[in-house]
VEXDREN-2710 file (C-alpha; in Angstrom, 1 decimal):
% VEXDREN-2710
k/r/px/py/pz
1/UNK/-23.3/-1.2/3.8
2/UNK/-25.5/1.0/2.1
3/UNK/-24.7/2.7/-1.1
4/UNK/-25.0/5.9/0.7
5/UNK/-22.5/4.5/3.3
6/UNK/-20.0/3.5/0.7
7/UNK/-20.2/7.1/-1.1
8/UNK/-19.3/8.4/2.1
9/UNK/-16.2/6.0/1.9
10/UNK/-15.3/6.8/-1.2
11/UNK/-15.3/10.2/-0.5
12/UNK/-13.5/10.1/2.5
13/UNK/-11.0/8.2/0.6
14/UNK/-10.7/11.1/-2.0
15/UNK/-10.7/14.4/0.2
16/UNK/-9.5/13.6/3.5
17/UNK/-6.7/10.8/3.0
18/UNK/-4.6/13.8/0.9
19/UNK/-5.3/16.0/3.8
20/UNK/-4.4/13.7/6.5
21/UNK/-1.1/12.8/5.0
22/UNK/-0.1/16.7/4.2
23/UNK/-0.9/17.1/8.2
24/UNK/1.2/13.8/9.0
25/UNK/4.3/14.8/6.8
26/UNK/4.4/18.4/8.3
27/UNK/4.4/16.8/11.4
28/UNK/7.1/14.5/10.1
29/UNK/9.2/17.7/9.0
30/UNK/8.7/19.0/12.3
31/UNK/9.9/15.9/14.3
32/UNK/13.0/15.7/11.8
33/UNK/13.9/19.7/13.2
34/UNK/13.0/19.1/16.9
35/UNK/13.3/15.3/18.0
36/UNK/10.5/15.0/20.2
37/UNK/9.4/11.3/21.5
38/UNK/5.7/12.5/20.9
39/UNK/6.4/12.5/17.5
40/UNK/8.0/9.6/17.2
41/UNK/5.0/8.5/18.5
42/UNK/3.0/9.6/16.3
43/UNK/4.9/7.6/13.6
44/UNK/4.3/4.6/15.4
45/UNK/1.1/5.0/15.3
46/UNK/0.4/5.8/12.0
47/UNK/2.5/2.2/11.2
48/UNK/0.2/0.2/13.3
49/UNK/-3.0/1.5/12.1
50/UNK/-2.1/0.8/8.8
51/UNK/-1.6/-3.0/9.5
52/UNK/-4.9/-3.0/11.8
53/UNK/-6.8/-1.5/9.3
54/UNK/-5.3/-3.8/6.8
55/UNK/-6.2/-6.7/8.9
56/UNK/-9.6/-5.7/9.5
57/UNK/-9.9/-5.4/5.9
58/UNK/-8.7/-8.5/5.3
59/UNK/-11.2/-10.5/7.6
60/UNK/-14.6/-8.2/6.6
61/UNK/-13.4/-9.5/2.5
62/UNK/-12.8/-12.8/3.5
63/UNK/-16.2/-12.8/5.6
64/UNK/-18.3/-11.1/2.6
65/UNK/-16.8/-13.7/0.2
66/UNK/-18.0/-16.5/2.6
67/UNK/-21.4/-14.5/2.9
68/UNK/-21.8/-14.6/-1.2
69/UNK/-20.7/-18.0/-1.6
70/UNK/-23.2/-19.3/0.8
71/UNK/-26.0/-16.8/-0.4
72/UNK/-25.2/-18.4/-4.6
73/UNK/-25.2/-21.6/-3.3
74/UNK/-28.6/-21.7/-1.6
75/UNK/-30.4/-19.4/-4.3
76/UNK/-28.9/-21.6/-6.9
77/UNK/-30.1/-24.7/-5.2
78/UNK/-33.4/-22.9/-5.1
79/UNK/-33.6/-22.3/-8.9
80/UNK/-32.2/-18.5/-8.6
81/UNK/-29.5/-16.8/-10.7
82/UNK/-26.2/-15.5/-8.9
83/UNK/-25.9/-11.7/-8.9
84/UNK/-22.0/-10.9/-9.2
85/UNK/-22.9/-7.1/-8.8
86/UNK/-24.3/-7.7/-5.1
87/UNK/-21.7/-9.9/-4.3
88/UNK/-19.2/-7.1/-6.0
89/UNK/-20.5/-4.5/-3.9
90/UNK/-20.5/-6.3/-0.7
91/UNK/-17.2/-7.4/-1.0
92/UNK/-15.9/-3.9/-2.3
93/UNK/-17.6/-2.1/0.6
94/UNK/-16.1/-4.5/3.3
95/UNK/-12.5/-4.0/1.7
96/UNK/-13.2/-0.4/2.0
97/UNK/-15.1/0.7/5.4
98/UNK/-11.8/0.0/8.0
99/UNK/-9.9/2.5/5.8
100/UNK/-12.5/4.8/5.5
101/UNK/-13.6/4.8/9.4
102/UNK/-9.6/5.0/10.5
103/UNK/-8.9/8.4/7.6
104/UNK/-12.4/9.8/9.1
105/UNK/-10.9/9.3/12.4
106/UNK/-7.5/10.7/12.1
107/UNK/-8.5/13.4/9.7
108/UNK/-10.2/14.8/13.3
109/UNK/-7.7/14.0/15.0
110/UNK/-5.1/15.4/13.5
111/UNK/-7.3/18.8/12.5
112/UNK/-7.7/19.5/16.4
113/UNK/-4.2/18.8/17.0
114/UNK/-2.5/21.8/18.6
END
């Protein structure tokens, strides 16, 4: 991931997630008045992105942390010094890109929602 990538991350992290989650909780005071299955829906869906997203996250960490340790290993073997800021950022922007893509995603959805 890029550094430009990951800004757009962050970013997405810090003005969309608060909009996405004032659209979901109207939505929520809206099923709560009219009981529609949609809704409830809705609810179920935001629940199982949450543990997708979490699970993606999960394996993209694990995988970067693999990545790094194999990357030290062979440039230590080779005489090199281990750079914890690469392997910080790798790992940091693989925690962070399923969230980011899914809050992208939903702030869209959600926006266009009629």
């Amino acid at each position: 991931m890029t550094p430009r990538q990951f800004r757009r991350n962050a970013v997405t992290f810090w003005l969309e997630a608060p909009f996405v989650m004032s659209l979901r909780l109207q939505q929520m005071q809206i099923a709560a008045l009219t009981g529609k299955a949609q809704d409830a829906a809705e609810l179920q869906r935001m629940v199982v992105e949450k543990l997708a997203a979490t699970a993606e996250s999960a394996v993209a960490v694990n995988m970067a942390l693999s990545k790094a340790a194999l990357d030290t290993t062979i440039n230590v073997m080779m005489g090199g010094r281990p750079s914890a800021t690469k392997t910080r950022d790798a790992v940091v922007a693989a925690a962070v890109k399923p969230f980011g893509k899914r809050v992208r995603a939903n702030s869209r959805r959600l926006a266009n929602k009629k």
